[in-house]
Structure formats: structure tokens, C-alpha cells
C-alpha positions in Angstrom: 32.3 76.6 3.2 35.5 77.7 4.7 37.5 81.2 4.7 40.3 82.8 6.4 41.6 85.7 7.4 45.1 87.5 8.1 45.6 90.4 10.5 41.7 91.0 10.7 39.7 92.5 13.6 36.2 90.8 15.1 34.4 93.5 13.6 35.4 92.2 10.1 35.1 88.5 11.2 31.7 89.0 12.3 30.8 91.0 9.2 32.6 88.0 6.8 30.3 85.5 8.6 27.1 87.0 8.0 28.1 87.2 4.5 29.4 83.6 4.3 25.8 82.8 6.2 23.4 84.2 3.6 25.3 83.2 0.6 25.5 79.5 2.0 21.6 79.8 2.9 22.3 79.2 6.8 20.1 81.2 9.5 21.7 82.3 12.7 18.0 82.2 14.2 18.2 78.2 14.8 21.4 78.9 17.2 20.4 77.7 20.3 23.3 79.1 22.3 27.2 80.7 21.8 29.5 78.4 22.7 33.3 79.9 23.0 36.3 76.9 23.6 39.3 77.6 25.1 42.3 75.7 23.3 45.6 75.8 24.2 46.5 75.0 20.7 45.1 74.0 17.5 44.8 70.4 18.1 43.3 71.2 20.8 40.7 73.2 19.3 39.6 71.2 16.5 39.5 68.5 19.2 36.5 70.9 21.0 35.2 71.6 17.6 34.6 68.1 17.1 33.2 67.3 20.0 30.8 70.9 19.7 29.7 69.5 16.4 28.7 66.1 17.5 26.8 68.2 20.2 25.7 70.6 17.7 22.7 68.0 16.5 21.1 68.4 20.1 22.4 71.8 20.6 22.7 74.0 17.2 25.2 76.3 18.4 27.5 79.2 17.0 31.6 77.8 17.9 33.5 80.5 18.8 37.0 78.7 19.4 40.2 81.6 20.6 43.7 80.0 20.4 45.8 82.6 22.1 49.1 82.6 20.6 52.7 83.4 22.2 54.7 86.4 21.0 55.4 89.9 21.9 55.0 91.4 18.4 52.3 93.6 16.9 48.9 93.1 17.6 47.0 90.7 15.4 44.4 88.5 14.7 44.0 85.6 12.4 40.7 83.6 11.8 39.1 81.2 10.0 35.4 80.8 9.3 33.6 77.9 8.6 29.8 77.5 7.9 27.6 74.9 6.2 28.3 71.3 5.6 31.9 71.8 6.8 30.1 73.2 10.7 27.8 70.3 11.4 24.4 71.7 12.4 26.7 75.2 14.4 28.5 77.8 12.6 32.4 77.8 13.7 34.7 80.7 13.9 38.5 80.2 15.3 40.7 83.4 16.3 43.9 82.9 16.6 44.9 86.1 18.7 48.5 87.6 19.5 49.7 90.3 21.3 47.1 92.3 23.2 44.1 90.8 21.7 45.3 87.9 23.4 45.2 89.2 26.7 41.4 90.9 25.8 40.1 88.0 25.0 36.3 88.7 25.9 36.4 92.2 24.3 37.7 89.8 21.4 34.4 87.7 21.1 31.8 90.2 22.2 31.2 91.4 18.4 30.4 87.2 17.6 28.3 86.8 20.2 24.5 85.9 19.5 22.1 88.2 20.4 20.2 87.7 23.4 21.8 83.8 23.1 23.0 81.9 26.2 27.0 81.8 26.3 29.0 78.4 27.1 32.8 78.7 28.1 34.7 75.4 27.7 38.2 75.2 28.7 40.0 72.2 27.0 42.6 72.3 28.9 43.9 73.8 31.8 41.1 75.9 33.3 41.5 79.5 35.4 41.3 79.1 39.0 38.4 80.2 39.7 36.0 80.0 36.1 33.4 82.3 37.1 36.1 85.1 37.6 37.9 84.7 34.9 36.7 87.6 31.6 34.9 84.9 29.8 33.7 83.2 32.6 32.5 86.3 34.3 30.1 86.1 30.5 28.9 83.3 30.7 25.9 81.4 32.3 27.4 78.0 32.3 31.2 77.1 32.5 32.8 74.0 31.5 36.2 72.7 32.9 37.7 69.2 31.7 40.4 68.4 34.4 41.1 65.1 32.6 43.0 67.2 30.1 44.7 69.3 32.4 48.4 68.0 33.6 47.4 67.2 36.7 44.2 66.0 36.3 43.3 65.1 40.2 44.8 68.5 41.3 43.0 70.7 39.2 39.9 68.8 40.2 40.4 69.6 44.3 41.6 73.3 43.3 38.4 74.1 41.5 36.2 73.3 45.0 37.7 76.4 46.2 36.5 78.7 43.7 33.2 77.0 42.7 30.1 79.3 41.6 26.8 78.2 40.3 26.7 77.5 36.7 30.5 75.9 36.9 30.4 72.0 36.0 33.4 69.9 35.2 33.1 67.0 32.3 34.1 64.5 34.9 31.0 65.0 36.4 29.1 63.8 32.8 31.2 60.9 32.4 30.2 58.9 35.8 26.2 60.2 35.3 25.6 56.6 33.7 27.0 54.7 37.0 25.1 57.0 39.0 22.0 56.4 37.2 22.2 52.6 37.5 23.0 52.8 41.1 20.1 55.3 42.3 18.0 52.7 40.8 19.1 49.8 42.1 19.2 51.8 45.4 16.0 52.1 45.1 15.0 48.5 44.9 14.3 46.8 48.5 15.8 45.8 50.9 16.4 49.7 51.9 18.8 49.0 54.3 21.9 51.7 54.9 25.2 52.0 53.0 27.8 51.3 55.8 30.8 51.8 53.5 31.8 51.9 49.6 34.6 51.7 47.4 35.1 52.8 43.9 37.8 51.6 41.5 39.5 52.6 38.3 42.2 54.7 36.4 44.8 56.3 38.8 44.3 59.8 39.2 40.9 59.8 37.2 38.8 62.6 38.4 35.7 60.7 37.1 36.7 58.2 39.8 36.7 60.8 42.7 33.9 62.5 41.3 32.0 59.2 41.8 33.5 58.4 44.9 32.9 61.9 46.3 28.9 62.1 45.3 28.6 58.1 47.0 30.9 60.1 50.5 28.1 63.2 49.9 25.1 61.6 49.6 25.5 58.9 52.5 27.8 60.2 54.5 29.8 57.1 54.8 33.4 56.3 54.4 34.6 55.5 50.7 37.7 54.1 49.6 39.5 54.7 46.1 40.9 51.4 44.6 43.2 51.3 41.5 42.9 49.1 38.3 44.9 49.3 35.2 42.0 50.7 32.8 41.0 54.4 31.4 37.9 55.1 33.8 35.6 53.7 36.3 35.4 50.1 36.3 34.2 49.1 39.9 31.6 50.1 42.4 31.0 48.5 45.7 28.3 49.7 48.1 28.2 47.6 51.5 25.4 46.9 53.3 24.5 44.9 56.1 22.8 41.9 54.5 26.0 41.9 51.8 27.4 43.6 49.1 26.0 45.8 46.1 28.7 45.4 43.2 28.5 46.6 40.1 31.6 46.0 37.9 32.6 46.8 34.6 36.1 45.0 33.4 38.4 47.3 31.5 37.5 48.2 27.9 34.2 46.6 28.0 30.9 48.1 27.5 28.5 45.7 29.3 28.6 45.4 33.4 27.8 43.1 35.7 25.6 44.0 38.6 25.7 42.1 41.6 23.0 41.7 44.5 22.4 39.2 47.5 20.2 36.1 46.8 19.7 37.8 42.9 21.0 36.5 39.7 23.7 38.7 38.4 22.2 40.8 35.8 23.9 42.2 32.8 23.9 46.0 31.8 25.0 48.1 28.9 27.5 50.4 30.4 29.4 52.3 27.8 32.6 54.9 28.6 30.8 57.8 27.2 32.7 60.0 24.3 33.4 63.2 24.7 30.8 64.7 22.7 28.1 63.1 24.9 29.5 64.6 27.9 29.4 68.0 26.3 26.0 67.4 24.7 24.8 66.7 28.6 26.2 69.8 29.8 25.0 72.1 27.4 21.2 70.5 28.2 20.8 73.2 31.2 22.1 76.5 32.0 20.8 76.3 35.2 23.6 75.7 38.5 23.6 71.9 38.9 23.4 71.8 42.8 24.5 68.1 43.3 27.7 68.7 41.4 28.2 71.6 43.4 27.9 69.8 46.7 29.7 66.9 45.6 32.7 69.0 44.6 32.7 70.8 47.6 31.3 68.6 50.2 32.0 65.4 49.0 35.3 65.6 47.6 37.5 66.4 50.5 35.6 63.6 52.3 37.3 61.0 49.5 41.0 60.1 50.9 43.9 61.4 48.5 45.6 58.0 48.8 44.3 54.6 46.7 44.4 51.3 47.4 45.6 48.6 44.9 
């Protein structure tokens, strides 16, 4: 069920859904948590929306997605409701604010907030400088940046250390937790002996890559290299040791990777490039701060050279 509306308020939006929820049979009660994306346009948001309802069957959530719109005319606010079979397992409201509204934009959600409900902010795009300060930020217990979207997706990556408060995560952080997995527990597999040195490889400028390269820099303290490959993520790890090498290499497009270890058989691994929605279902699975993405945004990070190596 889908309705809009034209030069409404949130009071009237909020009123229209609870209509639209007990005429469709839906119960509010299920909602685990409010989650409110940030879209820089409407592509954008239906992009989140997506995503938010693939989440949604882990996470049933109320979607609050605002679209701030340019113009210096009259204060307004258009919306669009949508609940039942066309919101997934979540309930989805979009607001397409302009004028002031648009610069009030967590005085514009409070009225759709769940009661007593955890709130999510997820910026699609370009994030503020420092999420936890920003009005909907300041709301929230957990705050999602995506730098991969943002037009410079390495720079926005190192600007966020800066300004980094618990509770603030970046999706790049979701899409390497597979490759850290694997290599924690092949780590843990004798011999024990030190990492002397490391090298991670893939898409230019992907902050998944530094994110990966920056947790390997935190968490031995050893110097890592960033290596580039022609591909649309992470496709090579290489963790030196003194009795040889620990590789574990996935060629570009594939979804099974090849993990190499001294005087062992190569073994093969499923290692898919996670969607979207997975990454956001991750996130949304604590509210809590997630300390080793802290310290590998700000301790690890600046350890990882700017420059790559071919």
C-alpha cells in the first residue's frame, strides 16, 4: 500500500501512517529499531530503501528516508508512505523537504520516530564531518557512513578519523569483515610465528582496501603496503612471515579464493563481494561502539601509506 502527500507536515504524515498501518493489518510493535537514510536524491534513496528492506528480514525496521530538496521558495514538504507488501518486513516513509524544513531536518523526523526504538542514521552519500555532531547524528545511537559513495571515496575515509565518536561505523568496514574472518583463523593455526610485513591489493582508491590494510598495520604493528589491481574490491592479501608467505587471493569477479600456506595444499574458500544489504544488515546487528573499527580508523589508518604500488 502506497500514498502520497503534497505540502504536508510530519504531524499529518505520522497520523496518515498509523492509519495506512491498521487498515493494512501491520503492527508498529515488531519494529525493532528507526532507521532514517540520508539521500542526496531520489535514486539515491530508493537505492538505501532497497538495501533497508533486504535488511529489514533480520532487522524489521520503520525507513524514514529525507531527500532535502534545493530551492529558496515556501516551505514545504512532500511525502510518500508505503506499508505492507510494497515495505518488505519495515514500514517506509520518504520526505522530500524544501525550504526551512530542509535545514530542520531532525525537528522533521522526531514526530516518526518509534517510541522508545533505537535510531540508525545512514548517509548514502556524502557524510557530515563529524556524524556524531551533526542534528541527526547527535540522535542517534549508531551512525552509518558509506565513503564508497562519496566523490572521493579515500578522502572522506581519512577525514572521518578526525571526528570519530563511539557508535560511528563506515560500510567499508562490513565489506572486508569476511577477509578478516578467514585470516584471524588461519592466524590462528600454527606455526605462530610474527607478521614481519603485509600487503593488501585491490581497487584504487577503495576504502575497503585501506580499511583492511589499516586493521592488518593496527593489529601488528607492522609495515603494510597497498598494491593496485584492476577489479571492484579486495582481491589480495599477503601476510609475511619468517618461514614464508601467507596469501590469500581472490582473482577479480570471482567468488571462491585461494589460500596459500607453506608446505600446505592450497585450499579453496568461498569468498563472496558482499552486497550492500549484507553490509547494512551487519551494522544494524549492534548499537553498541565497535571498538576495533574505531582503533583501526584512527590508529591504523594513518599508519597505511597514501601512495600504491602497481
Amino acid at each position: 500500500m502506497i500514498t502520497t502527500m503534497h505540502a504536508t507536515t510530519s504531524a499529518a504524515v505520522s497520523s496518515r501512517l498509523s492509519a495506512m498501518r491498521r487498515s493494512s493489518g501491520a503492527n508498529s510493535f515488531t519494529r525493532v529499531l528507526t532507521l532514517i537514510i540520508v539521500a542526496d536524491d531520489l535514486e539515491a534513496a530508493e537505492h538505501g530503501i532497497l538495501a533497508a528492506n533486504g535488511a529489514s528480514r533480520e532487522h524489521p525496521c520503520r525507513i524514514i528516508a529525507v531527500v532535502p530538496r534545493d530551492g529558496n521558495g515556501a516551505a514545504s514538504i512532500d511525502a510518500e508512505i508505503r506499508v505492507g507488501g510494497d515495505a518488505g518486513l519495515s514500514e517506509v516513509v520518504i520526505l522530500q523537504p524544501t525550504g526551512e524544513p530542509a535545514d530542520a531536518v531532525d525537528t522533521l523526523v522526531m514526530p516518526l520516530l518509534l517510541p522508545d526504538a533505537p535510531i540508525v542514521v545512514w548517509w548514502t552519500g556524502e557524510p557530515p564531518a563529524e556524524p556524531s555532531r551533526d542534528p541527526l547524528g547527535a540522535m542517534a545511537q549508531r551512525r552509518i557512513t558509506d565513503a564508497t559513495a562519496s566523490a572521493d571515496p579515500l578522502g572522506t575515509l581519512r577525514s572521518l578519523a578526525p571526528g570519530y565518536a563511539p557508535g560511528d561505523t563506515d560500510l567499508a568496514w562490513s565489506r572486508v569483515t569476511l577477509w578478516r574472518g578467514l585470516l584471524a583463523a588461519t592466524l590462528d593455526e600454527p606455526p605462530h610465528d610474527p607478521i614481519i610485513a603485509a600487503r593488501v591489493t585491490g581497487a584504487r582508491n577503495r576504502p575497503s582496501v585501506y580499511m583492511l590494510a589499516a586493521w592488518l598495520a593496527d593489529a601488528f604493528g607492522v609495515p603494510v603496503e597497498v598494491g593496485v589491481e584492476d577489479s571492484k574490491a579486495v582481491t589480495h592479501v599477503e601476510l609475511e612471515r619468517a618461514n614464508g608467505s601467507i596469501s590469500l587471493r581472490r582473482k577479480p569477479g570471482a567468488s571462491v579464493a585461494i589460500l596459500s600456506r607453506p608446505g600446505r595444499i592450497d585450499q579453496r574458500i568461498n569468498l563472496v563481494e558482499r552486497a550492500l544489504a549484507d553490509c547494512l544488515t551487519e551494522e544494524l546487528r549492534r548499537l553498541d561502539a565497535d571498538e576495533t573499527y574505531g582503533r583501526t580508523l584512527t590508529r591504523g589508518l594513518p599508519l597505511v601509506p597514501a601512495e600504491v604500488r602497481s
